[in-house]
C-alpha positions, 0 to 999 in steps of 0.5 A: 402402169404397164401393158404387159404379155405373158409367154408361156405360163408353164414355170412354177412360179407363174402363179406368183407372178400373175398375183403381183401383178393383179395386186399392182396398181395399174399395171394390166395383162392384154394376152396370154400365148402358151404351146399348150393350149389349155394351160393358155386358155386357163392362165389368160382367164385368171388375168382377164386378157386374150390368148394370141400367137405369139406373133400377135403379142411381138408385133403389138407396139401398145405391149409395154413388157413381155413376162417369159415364164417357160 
């Protein structure tokens, strides 16, 4: 089980990524940080987690894993 980060969400196979890991077991996304905006907001609705800067997500001891999808 992971704690797990997205930044950036722009690549093609973001998509693909966040289906894995909502079909994992135990394994949850707490935030989503993207340059747009928009794209963050709609990414981190799909995950069920929380559009930070990304700051937030470096300085966060409890994020076990950070998915780099630029």
């Amino acid at each position: 089980m992971a704690n797990l980060a997205f930044v950036g969400t722009a690549h093609i196979h973001t998509p693909s990524f966040m289906t894995k890991i909502q079909e994992s077991d135990g394994d949850h996304v707490s935030y989503v940080y993207d340059h747009d905006g928009a794209r963050a907001q709609k990414d981190a609705a799909t995950l069920g987690a929380e559009v930070v800067g990304l700051e937030r997500i470096l300085t966060d001891e409890t994020i076990d894993a950070v998915v780099v999808c630029t």
